[in-house]
Backbone as numpy.savetxt, mean C-alpha at the origin, in Angstrom:
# Nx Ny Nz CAx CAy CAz Cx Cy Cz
-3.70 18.99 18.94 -4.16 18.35 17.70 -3.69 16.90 17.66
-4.76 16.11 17.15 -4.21 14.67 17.12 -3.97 14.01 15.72
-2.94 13.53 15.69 -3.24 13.03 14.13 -3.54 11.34 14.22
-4.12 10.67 13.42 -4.38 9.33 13.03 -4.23 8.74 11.72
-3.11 7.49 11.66 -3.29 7.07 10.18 -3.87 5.66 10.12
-4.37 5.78 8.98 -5.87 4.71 8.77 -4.61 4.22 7.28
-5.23 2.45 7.23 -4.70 1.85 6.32 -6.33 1.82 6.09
-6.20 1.50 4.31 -7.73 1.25 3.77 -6.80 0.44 2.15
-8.33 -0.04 1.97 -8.19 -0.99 0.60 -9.22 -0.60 -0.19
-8.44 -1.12 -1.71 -9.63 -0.75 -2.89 -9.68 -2.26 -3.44
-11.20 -2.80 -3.21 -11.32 -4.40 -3.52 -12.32 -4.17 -4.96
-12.53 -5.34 -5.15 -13.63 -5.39 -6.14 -13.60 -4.36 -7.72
-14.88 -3.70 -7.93 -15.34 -3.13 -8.62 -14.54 -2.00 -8.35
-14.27 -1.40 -7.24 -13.68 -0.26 -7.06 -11.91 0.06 -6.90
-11.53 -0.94 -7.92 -10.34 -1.03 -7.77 -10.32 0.05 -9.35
-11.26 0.43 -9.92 -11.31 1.24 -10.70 -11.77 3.15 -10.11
-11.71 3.02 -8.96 -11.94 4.00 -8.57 -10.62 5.30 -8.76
-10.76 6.46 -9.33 -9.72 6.92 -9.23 -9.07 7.71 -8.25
-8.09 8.09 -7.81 -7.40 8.92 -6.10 -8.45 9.84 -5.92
-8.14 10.57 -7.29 -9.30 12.15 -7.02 -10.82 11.38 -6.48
-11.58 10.05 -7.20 -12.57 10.21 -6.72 -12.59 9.25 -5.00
-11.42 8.58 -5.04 -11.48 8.02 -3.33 -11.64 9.29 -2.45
-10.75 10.65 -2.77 -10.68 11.77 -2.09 -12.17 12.73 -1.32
-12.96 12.38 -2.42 -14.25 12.63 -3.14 -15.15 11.90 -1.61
-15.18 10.60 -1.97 -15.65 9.71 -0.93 -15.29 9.85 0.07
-14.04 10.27 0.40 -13.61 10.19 1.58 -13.88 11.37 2.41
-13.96 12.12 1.90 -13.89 13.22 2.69 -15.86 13.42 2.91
-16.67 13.01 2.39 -18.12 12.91 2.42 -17.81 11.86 3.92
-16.96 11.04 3.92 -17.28 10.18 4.86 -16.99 10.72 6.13
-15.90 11.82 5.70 -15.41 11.96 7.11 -16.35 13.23 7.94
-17.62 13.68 6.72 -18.57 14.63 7.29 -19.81 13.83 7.69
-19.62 12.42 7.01 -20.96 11.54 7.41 -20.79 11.08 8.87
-19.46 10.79 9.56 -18.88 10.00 10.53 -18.76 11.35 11.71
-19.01 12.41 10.80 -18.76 13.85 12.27 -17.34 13.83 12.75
-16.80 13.32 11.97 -15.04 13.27 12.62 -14.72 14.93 12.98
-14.45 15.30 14.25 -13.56 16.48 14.45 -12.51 16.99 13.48
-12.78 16.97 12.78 -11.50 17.37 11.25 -10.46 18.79 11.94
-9.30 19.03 11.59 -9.01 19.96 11.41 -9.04 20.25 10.29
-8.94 21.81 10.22 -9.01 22.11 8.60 -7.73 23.76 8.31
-7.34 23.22 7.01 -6.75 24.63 6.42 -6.93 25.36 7.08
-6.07 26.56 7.03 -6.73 28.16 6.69 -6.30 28.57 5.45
-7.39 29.87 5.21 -7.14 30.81 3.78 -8.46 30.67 3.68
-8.97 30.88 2.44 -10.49 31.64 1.60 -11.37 29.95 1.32
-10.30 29.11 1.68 -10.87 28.02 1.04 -10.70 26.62 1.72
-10.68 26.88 3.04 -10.27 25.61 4.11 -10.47 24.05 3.74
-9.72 23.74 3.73 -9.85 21.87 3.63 -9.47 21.39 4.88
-10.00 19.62 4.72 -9.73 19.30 5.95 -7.97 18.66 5.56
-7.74 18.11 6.94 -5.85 18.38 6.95 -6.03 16.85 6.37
-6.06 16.33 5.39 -5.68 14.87 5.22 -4.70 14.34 4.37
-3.72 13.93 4.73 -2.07 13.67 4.07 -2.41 12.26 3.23
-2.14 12.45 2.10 -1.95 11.08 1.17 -0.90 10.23 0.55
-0.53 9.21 0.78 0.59 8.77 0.84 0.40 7.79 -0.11
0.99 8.25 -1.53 1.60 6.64 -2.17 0.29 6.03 -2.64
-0.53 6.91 -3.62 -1.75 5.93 -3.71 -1.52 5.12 -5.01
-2.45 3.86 -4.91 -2.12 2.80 -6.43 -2.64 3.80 -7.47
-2.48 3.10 -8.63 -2.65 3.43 -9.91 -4.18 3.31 -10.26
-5.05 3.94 -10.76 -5.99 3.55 -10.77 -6.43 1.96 -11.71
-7.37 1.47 -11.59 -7.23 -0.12 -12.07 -6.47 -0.94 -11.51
-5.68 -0.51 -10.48 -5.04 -1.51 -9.62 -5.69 -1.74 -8.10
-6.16 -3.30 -7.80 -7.28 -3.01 -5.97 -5.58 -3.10 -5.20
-5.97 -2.80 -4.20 -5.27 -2.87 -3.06 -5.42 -2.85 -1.48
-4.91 -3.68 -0.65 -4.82 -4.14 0.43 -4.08 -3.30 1.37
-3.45 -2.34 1.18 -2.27 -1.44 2.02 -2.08 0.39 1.32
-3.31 0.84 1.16 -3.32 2.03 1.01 -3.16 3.35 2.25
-2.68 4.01 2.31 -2.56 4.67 4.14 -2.95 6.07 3.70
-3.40 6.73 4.65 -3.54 8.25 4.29 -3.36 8.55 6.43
-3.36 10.07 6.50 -3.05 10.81 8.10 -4.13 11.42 8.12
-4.66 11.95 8.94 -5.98 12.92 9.07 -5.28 13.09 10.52
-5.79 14.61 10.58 -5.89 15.87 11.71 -6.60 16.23 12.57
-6.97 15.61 13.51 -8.36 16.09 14.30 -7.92 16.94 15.15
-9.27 17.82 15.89 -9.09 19.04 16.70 -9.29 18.62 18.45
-9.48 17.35 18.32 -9.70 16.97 20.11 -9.44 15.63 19.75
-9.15 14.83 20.86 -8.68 12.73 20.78 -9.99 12.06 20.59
-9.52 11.40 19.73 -11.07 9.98 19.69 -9.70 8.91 19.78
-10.46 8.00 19.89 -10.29 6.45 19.79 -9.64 5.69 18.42
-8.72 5.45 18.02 -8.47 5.27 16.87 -9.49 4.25 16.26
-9.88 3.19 16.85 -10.45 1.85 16.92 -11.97 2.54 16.62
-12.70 3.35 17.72 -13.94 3.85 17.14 -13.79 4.94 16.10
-12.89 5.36 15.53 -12.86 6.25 14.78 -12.98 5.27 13.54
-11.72 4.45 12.91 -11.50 3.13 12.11 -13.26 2.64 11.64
-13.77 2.28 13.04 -15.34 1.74 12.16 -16.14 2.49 11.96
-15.82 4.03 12.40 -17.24 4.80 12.08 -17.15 5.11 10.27
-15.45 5.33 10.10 -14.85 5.87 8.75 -15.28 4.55 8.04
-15.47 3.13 8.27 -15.46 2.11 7.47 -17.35 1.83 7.60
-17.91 2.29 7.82 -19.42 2.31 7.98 -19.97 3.57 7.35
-19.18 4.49 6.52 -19.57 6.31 6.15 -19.13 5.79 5.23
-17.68 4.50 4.53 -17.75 4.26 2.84 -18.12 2.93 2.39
-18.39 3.00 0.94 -18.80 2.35 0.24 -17.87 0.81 0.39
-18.51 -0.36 0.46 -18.19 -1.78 0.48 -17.02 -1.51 -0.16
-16.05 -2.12 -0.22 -14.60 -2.00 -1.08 -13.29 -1.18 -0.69
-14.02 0.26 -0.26 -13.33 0.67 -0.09 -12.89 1.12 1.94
-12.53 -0.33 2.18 -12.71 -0.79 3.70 -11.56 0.19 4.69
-11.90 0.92 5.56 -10.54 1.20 6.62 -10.16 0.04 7.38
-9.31 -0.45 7.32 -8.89 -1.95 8.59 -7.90 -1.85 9.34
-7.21 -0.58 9.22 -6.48 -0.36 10.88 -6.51 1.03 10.90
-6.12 1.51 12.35 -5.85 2.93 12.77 -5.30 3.00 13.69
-4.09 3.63 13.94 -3.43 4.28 14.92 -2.84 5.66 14.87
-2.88 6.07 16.33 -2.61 7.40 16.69 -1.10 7.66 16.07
-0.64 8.56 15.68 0.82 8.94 14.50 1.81 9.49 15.85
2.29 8.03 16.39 3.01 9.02 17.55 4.79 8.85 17.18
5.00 9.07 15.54 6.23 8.82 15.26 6.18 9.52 14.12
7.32 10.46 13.54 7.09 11.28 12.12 7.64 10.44 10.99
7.42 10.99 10.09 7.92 10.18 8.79 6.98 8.70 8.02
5.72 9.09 8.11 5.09 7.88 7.27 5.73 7.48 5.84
5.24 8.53 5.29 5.94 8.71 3.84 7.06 8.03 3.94
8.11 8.29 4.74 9.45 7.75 4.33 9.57 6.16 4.63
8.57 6.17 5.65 8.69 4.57 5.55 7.81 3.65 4.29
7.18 4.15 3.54 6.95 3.81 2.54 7.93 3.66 0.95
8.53 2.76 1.13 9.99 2.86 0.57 9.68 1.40 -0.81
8.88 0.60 -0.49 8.60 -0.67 -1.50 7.56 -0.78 -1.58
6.52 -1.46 -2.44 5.33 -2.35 -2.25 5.57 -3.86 -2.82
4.75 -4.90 -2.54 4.72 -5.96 -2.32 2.96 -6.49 -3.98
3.47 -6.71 -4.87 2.68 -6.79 -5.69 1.81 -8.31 -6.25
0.12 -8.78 -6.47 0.10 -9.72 -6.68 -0.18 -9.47 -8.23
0.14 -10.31 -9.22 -0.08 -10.32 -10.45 -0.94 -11.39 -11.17
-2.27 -11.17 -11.49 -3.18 -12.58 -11.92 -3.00 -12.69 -13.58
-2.60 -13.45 -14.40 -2.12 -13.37 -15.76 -3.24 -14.43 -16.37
-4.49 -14.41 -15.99 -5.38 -15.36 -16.85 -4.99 -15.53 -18.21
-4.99 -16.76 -18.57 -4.40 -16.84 -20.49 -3.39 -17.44 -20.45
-2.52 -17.27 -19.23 -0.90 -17.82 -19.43 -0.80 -18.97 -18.69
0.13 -19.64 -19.11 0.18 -20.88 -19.00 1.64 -20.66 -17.62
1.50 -21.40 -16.16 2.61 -20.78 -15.82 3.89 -21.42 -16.16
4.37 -22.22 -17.26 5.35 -22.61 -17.27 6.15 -21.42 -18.26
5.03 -21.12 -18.73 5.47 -19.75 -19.83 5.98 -18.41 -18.84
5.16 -18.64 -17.71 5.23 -17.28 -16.91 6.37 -17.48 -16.01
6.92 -18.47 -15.92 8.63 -19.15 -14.89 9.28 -18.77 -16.21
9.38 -19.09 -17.19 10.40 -19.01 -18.07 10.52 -17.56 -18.25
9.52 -16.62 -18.44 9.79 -14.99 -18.47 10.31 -14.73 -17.12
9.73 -14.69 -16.43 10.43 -14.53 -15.30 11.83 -15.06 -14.90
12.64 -16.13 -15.44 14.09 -16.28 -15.45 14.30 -15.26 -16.16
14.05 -15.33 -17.48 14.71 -14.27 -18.59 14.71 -12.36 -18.06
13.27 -12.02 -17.59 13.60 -11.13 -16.84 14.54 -10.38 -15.72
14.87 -11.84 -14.31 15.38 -12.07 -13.93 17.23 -11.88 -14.39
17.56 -12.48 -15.06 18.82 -12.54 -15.64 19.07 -11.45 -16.36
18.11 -10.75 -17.06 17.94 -9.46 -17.80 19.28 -7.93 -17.13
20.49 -7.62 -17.57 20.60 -6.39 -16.93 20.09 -5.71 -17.01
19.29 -5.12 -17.82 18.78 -3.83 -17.95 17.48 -4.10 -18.73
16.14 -3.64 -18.79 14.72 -4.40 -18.85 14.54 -2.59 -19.25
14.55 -2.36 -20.51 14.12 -0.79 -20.66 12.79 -1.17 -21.16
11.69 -0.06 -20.79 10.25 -0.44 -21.37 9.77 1.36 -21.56
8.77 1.43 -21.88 8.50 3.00 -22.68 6.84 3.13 -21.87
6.76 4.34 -21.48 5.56 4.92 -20.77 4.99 5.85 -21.60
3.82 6.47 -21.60 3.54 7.69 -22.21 3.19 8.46 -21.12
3.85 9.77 -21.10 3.93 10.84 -19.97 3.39 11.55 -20.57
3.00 13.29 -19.91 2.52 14.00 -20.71 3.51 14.92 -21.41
4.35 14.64 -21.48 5.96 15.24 -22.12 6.58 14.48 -22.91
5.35 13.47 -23.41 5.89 12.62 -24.33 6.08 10.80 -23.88
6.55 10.09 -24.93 7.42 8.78 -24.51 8.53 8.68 -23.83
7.87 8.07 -22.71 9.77 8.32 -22.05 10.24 6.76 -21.38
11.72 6.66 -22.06 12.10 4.84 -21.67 12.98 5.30 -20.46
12.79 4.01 -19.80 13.52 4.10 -18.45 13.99 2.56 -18.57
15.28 2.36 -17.68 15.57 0.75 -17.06 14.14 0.10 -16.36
13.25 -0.59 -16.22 12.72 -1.10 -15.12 13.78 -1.95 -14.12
14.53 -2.51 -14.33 15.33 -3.92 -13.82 15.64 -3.58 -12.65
16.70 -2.18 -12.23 16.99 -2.08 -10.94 15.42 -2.35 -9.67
14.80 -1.50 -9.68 13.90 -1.45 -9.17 13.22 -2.46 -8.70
13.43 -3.62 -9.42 12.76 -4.84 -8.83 13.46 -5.96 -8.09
13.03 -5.62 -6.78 13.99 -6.48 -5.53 13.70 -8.08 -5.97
12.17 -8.48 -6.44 12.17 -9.66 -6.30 10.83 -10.16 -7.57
10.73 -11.08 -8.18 9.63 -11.05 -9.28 9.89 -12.86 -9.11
8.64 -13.71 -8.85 8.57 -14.82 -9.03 6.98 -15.39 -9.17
7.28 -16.56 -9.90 5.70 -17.50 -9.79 4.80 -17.66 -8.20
3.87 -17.56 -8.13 3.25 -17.52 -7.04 1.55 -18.42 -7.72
1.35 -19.73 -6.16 0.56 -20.50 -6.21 0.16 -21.46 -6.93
-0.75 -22.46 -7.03 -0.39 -23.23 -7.81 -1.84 -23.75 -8.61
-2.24 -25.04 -9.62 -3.19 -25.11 -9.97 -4.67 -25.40 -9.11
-4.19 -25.43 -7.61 -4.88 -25.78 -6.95 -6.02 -24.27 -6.57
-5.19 -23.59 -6.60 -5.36 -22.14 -6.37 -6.47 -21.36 -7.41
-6.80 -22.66 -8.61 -7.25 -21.38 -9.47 -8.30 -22.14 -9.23
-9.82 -21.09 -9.77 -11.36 -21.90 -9.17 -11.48 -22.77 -11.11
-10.90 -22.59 -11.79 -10.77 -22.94 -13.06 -9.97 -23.87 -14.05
-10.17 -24.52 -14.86 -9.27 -25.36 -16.07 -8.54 -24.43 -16.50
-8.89 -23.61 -16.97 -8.36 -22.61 -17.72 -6.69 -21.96 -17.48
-5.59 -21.66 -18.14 -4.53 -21.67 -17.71 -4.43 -20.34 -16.71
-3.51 -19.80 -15.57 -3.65 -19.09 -15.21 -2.22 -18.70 -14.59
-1.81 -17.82 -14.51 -0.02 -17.71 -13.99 -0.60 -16.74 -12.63
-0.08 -16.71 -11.83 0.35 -15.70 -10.16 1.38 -15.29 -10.28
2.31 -13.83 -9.95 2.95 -13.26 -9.94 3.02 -12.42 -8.79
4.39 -12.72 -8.29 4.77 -11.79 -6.85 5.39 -11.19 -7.07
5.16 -9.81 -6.74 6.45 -8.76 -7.19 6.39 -7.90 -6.17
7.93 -7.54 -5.33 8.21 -6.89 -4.71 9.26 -5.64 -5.42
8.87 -4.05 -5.43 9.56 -3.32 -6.31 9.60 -2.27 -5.42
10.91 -1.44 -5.48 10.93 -0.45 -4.70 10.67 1.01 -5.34
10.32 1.95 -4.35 9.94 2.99 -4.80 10.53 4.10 -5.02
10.71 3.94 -6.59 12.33 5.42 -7.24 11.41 6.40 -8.02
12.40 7.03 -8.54 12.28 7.71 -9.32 12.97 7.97 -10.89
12.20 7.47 -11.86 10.59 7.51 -11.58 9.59 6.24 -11.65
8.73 6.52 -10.89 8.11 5.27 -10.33 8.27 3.91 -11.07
8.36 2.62 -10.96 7.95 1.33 -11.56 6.69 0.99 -10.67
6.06 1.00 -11.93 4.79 0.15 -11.36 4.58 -1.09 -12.20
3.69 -2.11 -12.42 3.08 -3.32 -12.19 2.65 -3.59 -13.86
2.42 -2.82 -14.28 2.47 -2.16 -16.06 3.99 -2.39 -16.11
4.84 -1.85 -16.49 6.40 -1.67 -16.19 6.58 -2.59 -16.53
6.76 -3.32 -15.27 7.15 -4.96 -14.94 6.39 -5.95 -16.38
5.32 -5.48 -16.39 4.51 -6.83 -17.60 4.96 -6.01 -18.67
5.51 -4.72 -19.39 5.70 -4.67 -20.44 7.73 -4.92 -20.44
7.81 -5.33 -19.54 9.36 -5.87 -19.61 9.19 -7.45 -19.88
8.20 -7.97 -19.16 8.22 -9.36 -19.75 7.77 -9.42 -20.92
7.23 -8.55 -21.77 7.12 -8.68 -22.76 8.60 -8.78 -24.10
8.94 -7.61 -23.51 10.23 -7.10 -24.15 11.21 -8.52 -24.21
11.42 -8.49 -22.59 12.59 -10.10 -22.85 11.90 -11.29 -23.16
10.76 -11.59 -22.69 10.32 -12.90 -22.92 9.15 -13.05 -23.94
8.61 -12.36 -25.18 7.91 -12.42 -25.49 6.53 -12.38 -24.40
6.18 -12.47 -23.47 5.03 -12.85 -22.95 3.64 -11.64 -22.71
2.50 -11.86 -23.12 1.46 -11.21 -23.43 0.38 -11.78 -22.96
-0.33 -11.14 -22.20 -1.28 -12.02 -21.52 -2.44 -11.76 -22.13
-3.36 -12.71 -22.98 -4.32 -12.51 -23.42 -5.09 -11.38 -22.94
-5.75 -11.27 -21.67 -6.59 -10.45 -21.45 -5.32 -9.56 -20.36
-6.10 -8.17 -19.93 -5.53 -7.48 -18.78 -4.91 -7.78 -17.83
-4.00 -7.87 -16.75 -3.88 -8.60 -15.59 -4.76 -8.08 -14.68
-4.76 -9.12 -13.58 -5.38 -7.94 -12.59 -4.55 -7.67 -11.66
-3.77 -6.97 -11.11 -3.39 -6.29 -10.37 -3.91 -6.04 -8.70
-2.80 -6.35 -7.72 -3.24 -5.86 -6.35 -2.37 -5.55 -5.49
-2.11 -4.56 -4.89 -0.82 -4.43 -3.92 -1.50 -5.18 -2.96
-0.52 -5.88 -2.22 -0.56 -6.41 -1.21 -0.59 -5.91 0.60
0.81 -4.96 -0.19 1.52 -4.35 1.26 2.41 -3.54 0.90
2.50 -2.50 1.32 3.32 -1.66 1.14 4.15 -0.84 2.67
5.62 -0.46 2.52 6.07 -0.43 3.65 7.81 0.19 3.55
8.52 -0.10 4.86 9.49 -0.24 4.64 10.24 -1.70 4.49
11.67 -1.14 3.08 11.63 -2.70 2.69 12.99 -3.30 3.17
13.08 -4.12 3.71 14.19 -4.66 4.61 15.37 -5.38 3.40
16.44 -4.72 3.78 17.00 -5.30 2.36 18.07 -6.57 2.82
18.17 -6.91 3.78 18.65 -7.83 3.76 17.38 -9.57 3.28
16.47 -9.00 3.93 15.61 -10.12 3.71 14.75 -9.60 2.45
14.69 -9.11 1.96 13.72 -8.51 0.95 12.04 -8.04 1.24
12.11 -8.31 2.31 10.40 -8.46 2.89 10.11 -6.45 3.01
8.83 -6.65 3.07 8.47 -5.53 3.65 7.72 -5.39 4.56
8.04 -4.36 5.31 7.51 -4.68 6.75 6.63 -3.58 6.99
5.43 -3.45 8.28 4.41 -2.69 8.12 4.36 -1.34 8.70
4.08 -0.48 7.99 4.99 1.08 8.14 4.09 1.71 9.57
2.91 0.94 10.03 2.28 1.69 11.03 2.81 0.47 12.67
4.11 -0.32 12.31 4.45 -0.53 13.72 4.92 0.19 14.52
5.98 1.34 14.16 6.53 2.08 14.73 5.44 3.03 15.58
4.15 3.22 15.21 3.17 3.77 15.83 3.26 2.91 16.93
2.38 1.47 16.84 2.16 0.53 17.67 2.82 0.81 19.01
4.07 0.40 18.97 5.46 -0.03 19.66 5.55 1.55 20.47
5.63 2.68 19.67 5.33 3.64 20.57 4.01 3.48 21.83
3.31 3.43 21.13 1.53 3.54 22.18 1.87 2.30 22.94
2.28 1.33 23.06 2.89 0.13 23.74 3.74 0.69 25.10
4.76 1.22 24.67 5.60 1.67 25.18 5.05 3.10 26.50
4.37 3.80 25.91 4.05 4.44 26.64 3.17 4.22 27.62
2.41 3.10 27.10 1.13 2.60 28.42 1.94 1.60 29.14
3.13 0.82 28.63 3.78 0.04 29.84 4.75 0.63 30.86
5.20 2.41 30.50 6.04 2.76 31.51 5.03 3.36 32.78
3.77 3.16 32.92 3.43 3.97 33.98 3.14 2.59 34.70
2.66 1.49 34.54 3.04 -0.08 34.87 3.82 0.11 35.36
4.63 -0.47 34.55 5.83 -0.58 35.60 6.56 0.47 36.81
6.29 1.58 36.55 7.15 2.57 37.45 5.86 2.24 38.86
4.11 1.78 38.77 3.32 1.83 39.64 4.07 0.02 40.50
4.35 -0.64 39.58 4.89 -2.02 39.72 6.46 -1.66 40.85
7.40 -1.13 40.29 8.34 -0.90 40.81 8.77 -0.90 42.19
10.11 -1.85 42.78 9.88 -2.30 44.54 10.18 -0.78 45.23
9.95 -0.64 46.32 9.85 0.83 47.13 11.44 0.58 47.54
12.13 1.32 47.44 13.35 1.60 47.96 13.31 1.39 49.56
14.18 0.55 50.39 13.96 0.44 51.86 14.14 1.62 52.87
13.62 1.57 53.96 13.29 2.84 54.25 12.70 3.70 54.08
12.10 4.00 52.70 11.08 5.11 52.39 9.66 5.01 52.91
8.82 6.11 53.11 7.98 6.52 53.93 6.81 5.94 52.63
């Protein structure tokens, strides 16, 4: 059995798409594309596809990953465009590699967030962001289905700053960028969170919705704060394995041997 994990994005219009219905799509695609699926057993077989860490719905994103199971080897690369030609514009596959290392999930440890604040002015959006920043403790309130429940946001966020400048916007109109790098606890901070904490410390309210986009999501290096891309360890394996038969064919003949 082979497994393959595919990074995919939710752009556009379909950044309103919800998990259940990407699931929906996806799995139509993966009967449109003839992918060798493995599947369940029991009364009610599914195909084997592992989901990892999906955004919120209303949020697009650039670094979504899921695993799939096949029953014989394809090509990751022809597999990647048949799956990105079976879905809908938006919702793009743009890499694939063979899973020759365990633990995806765990390397999914941060994401890397962009924040568009149309309405705000960014000198307003630096000044929340110090106050946030300096903030110990940033409590903000969710509605769960067990009720209101307040949590700290503050730990959770490795890094929150202004991002780009007026050059950046296609408009007069005021506009703030927001980079947020936040790691992934329990229980979750997401991108909501974060803007109803700037509310809390800094007054700040953004006229309309933000828009929201993960960037990247990964493991997050804590000395540098970055996050790094959770399908290298694949890479570097499949690397590795096609350069040791190289070299051992490369390798000088011991003297004397026949």
């Amino acid at each position: 059995m082979q497994r393959i994990r595919l990074r995919y994005t939710k752009r556009g219009r379909l950044r309103f798409t919800s998990h259940r219905d990407f699931q929906r799509a996806f799995e139509r695609a993966l009967r449109r594309a003839e992918v060798p699926m493995a599947y369940s057993a029991g009364f009610t077989p599914h195909p084997k596809v592992s989901y990892a860490n999906a955004a919120p719905t209303g949020t697009g994103s650039e670094a979504e990953y899921l695993e799939i199971a096949l029953t014989r080897a394809c090509d990751p690369e022809t597999l990647r465009v048949l799956l990105d030609e079976s879905l809908p514009a938006g919702l793009d596959v743009i890499d694939a590699v063979e899973a020759r290392t365990s633990g995806l999930a765990d390397r999914l440890t941060a994401s890397v967030w962009e924040l568009r604040l149309d309405g705000v002015d960014p000198a307003d959006a630096e000044r929340a962001v110090a106050a946030f920043a300096g903030a110990g403790t940033v409590e903000v309130q969710r509605m769960t289905k067990n009720g209101v429940r307040t949590f700290d946001a503050r730990p959770a966020v490795v890094s929150l700053d202004t991002h780009g400048s007026p050059a950046d916007r296609p408009t007069d109109h005021p506009c703030a960028i927001l980079r947020l790098v936040v790691r992934h606890v329990t229980p979750a901070v997401r991108p909501d969170d974060v803007l109803s904490g700037l509310r809390a410390v800094a007054d700040l309210a953004p006229p309309v919705p933000a828009a929201v986009t993960r960037l990247a999501q990964g493991l997050l290096d804590e000395e540098t704060g970055t996050v790094t891309d959770p399908l290298a360890p694949d890479r570097e394996a499949a690397q590795a394995l096609t350069a040791a038969p190289a070299a051992a064919a490369t390798a000088p003949t011991p003297e004397g041997s026949a």
